[in-house]
C-alpha positions in Angstrom: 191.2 -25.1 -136.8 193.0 -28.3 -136.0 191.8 -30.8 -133.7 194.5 -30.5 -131.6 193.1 -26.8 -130.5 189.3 -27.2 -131.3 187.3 -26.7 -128.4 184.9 -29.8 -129.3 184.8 -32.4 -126.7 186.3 -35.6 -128.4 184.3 -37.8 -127.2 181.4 -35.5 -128.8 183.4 -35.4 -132.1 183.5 -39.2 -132.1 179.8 -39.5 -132.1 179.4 -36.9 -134.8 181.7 -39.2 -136.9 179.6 -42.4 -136.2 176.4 -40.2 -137.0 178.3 -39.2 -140.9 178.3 -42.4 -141.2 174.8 -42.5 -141.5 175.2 -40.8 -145.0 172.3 -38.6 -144.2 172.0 -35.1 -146.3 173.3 -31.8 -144.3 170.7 -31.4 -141.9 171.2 -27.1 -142.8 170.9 -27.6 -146.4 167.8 -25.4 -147.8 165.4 -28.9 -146.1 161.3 -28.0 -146.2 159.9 -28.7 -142.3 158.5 -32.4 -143.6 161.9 -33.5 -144.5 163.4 -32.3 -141.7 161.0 -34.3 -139.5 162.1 -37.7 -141.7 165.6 -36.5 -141.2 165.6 -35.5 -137.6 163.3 -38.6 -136.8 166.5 -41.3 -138.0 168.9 -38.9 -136.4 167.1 -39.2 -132.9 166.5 -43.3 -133.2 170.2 -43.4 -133.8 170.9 -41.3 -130.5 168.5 -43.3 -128.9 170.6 -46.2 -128.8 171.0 -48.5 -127.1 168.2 -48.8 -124.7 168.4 -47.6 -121.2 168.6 -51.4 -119.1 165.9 -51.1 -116.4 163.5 -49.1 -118.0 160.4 -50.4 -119.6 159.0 -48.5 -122.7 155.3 -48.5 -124.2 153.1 -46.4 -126.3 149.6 -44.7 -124.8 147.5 -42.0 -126.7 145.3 -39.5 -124.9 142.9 -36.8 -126.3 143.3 -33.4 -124.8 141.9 -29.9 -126.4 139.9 -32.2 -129.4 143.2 -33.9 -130.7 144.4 -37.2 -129.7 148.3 -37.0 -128.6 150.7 -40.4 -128.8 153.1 -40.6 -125.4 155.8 -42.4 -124.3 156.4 -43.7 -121.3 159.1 -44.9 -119.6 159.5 -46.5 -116.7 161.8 -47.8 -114.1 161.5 -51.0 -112.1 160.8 -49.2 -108.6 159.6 -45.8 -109.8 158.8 -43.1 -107.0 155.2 -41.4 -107.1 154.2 -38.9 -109.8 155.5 -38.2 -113.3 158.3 -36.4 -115.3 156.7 -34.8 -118.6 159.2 -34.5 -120.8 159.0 -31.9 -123.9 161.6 -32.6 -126.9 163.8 -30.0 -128.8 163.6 -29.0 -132.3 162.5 -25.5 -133.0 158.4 -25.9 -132.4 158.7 -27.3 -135.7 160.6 -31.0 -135.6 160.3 -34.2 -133.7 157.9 -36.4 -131.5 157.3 -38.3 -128.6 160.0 -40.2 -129.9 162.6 -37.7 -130.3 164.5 -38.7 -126.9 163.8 -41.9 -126.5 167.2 -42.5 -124.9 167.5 -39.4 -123.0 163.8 -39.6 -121.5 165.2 -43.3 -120.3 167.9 -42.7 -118.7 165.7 -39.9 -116.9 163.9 -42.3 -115.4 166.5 -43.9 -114.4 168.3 -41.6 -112.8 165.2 -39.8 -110.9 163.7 -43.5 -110.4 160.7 -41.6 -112.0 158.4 -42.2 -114.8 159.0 -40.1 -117.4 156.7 -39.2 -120.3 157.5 -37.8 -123.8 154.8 -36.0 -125.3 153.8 -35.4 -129.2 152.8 -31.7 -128.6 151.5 -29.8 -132.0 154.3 -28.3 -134.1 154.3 -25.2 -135.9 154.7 -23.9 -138.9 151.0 -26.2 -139.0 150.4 -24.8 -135.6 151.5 -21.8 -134.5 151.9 -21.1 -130.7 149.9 -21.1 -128.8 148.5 -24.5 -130.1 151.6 -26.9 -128.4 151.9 -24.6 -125.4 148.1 -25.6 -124.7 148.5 -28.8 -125.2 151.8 -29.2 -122.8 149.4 -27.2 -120.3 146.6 -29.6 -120.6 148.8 -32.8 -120.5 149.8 -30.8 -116.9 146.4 -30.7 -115.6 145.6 -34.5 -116.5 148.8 -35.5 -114.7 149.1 -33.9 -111.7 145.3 -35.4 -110.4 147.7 -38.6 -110.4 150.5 -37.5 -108.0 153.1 -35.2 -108.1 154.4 -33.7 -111.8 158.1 -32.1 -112.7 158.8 -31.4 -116.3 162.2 -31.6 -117.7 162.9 -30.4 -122.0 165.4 -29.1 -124.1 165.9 -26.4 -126.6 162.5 -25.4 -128.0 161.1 -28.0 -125.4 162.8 -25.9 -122.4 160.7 -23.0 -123.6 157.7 -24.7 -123.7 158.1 -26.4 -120.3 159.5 -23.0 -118.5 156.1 -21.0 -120.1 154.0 -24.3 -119.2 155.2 -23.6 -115.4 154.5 -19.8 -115.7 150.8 -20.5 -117.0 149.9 -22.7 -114.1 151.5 -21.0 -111.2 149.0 -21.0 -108.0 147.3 -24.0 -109.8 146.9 -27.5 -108.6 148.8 -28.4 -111.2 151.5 -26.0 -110.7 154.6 -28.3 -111.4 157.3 -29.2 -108.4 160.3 -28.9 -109.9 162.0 -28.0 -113.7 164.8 -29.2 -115.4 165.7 -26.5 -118.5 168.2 -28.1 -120.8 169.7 -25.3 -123.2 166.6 -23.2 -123.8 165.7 -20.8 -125.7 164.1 -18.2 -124.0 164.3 -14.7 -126.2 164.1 -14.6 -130.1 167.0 -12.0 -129.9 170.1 -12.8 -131.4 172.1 -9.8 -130.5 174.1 -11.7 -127.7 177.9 -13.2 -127.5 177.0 -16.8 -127.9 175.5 -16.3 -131.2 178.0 -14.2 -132.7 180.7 -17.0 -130.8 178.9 -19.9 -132.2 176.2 -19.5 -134.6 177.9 -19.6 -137.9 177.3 -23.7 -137.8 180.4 -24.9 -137.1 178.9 -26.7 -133.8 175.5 -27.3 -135.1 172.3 -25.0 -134.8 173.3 -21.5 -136.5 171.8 -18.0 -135.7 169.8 -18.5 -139.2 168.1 -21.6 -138.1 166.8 -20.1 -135.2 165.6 -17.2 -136.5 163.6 -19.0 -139.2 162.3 -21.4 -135.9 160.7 -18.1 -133.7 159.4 -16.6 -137.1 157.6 -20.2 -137.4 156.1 -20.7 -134.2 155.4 -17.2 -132.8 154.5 -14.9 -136.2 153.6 -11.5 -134.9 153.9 -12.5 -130.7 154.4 -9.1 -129.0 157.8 -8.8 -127.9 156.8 -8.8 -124.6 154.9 -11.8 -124.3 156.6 -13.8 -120.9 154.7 -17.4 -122.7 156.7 -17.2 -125.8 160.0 -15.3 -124.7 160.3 -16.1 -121.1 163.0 -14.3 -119.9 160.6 -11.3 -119.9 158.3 -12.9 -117.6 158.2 -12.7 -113.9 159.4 -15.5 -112.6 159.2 -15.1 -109.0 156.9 -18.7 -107.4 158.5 -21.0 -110.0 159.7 -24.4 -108.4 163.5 -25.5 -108.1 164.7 -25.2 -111.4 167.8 -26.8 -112.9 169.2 -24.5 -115.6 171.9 -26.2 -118.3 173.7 -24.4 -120.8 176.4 -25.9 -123.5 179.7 -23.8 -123.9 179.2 -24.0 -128.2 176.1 -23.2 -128.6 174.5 -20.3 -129.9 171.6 -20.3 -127.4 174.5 -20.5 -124.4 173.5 -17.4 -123.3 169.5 -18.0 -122.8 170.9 -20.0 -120.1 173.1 -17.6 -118.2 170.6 -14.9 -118.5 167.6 -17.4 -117.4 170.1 -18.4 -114.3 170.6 -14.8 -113.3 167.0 -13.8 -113.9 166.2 -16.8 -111.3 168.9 -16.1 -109.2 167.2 -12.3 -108.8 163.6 -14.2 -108.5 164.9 -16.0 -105.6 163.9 -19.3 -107.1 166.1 -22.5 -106.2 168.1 -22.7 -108.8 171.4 -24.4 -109.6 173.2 -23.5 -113.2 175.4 -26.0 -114.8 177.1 -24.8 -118.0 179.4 -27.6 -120.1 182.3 -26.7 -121.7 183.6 -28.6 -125.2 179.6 -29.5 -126.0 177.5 -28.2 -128.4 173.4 -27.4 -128.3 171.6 -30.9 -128.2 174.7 -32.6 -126.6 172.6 -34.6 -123.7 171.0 -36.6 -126.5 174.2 -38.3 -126.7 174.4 -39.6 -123.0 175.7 -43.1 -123.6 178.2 -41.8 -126.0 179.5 -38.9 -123.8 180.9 -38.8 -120.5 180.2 -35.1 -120.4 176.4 -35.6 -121.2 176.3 -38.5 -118.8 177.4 -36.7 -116.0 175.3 -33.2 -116.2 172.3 -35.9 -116.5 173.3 -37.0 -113.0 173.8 -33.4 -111.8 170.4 -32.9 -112.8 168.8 -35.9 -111.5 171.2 -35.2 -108.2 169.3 -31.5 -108.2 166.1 -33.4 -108.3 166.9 -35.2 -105.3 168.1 -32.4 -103.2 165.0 -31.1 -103.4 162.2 -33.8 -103.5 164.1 -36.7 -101.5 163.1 -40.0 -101.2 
């Protein structure tokens, strides 16, 4: 396929070539989980450039369930009351507190919110439930401080989305979501994966499958904390649902969106065409990224006005 009729955003395929300039390895050769991590951690600092202006960054630690977790924070020069918990992407099995560095920043900018990045417990090491807990518990110790969204992507979407469904009816029942191309059922029986898992735009079918049998071995397939869009999701918050046209998870997000359409949940769905899974990452680099950040943060507003 030509360039002329690929479907890839150019302005995405222009940050891919500055990334191969990198001279990293192919991310989807036959890479164990550890150098992945290495790979995926130099990957993510070179998204994460430049810094968002405005926005302060520093490094805290807290101990929650017996383990002492590293944060982020990020913070804007007038920030509003309460805290955005962010949870990264990367399977249950890759990344950090660091992963989003530039994403989480320009959060905070955007929602005028301080936003936190969290180093949850990754699988293969620790299977679910171990990170879920740990999301839960950084939850409760944030919302005796004011009010608490949560906002993630990919694997972190699912996390944040079965975070919310464990503490509804609880003080520390979050106020709002923002879900940035989930993934919400292991099944990979659905359009968008036969459409666009084969790797020409990034995460394949295989690669997914490989993540679920990492971080949920033997859940039942029923369980609404590991494959949410089996849950009932009726008393969830305003949730802001975004999808990317060439992804093979594209269709977690239309299914989630109808699900919380039916729930009657506020809800507003935002699917990008020309992007692929993991596009917002690349936010100062991309006009399309840039502005479904500002759709979201204009959804967060809407709701919670200040």
């Amino acid at each position: 396929m030509g360039d002329r009729k690929s479907p890839l955003d150019p302005e995405v395929r222009s940050a891919w070539a500055e990334l191969t300039r990198l001279n990293l390895p192919e991310f989807r050769q036959a890479l164990d989980f550890p150098q992945r991590r290495k790979q995926f951690a130099v990957e993510s600092a070179f998204w994460s450039q430049p810094a968002t202006p405005g926005v302060a960054s520093e490094l805290q630690r807290v101990k929650l369930l017996g383990r002492e977790l590293s944060m982020r924070r990020f913070v804007p020069a007038v920030p509003q009351p309460g805290t955005l918990l962010y949870c990264h992407g990367g399977g249950w099995c890759i990344g950090d507190h660091n992963t989003n560095e530039g994403l989480a920043g320009a959060l905070a900018l955007a929602c005028q919110r301080e936003v936190l990045t969290i180093d949850y417990a990754l699988a293969p090491e620790h299977p679910y439930p171990r990170g879920l807990n740990e999301i839960v518990a950084a939850c409760k110790h944030l919302a005796s401080s004011g009010p608490l969204w949560l906002a993630g992507d990919s694997a972190g979407a699912n996390l944040v989305l079965a975070a919310a469904l464990n503490l509804l009816g609880q003080p520390a029942q979050p106020e709002l979501l923002l879900l940035f191309y989930g993934a919400y059922d292991a099944s990979s029986d659905t359009a968008s994966h036969r459409e666009n898992g084969d790797g020409r735009w990034g995460l394949t079918t295989e690669e997914m499958r490989a993540y679920w049998e990492a971080y949920a071995p033997g859940a039942p397939p029923n369980d609404p904390l590991v494959y949410p869009l089996c849950a009932d999701l009726r008393g969830l918050p305003p949730t802001f649902v975004l999808g990317a046209a060439l992804d093979c998870l594209r269709d977690d997000s239309r299914l989630l969106a109808e699900r919380l359409a039916e729930a009657q949940v506020p809800s507003e769905f935002l699917e990008v065409p020309g992007v692929p899974h993991g596009f917002m990452k690349m936010q100062s680099r991309v006009r399309a990224a840039a502005t479904a950040l500002q759709q979201a943060a204009d959804f967060s507003r809407r709701h919670h006005p200040f």
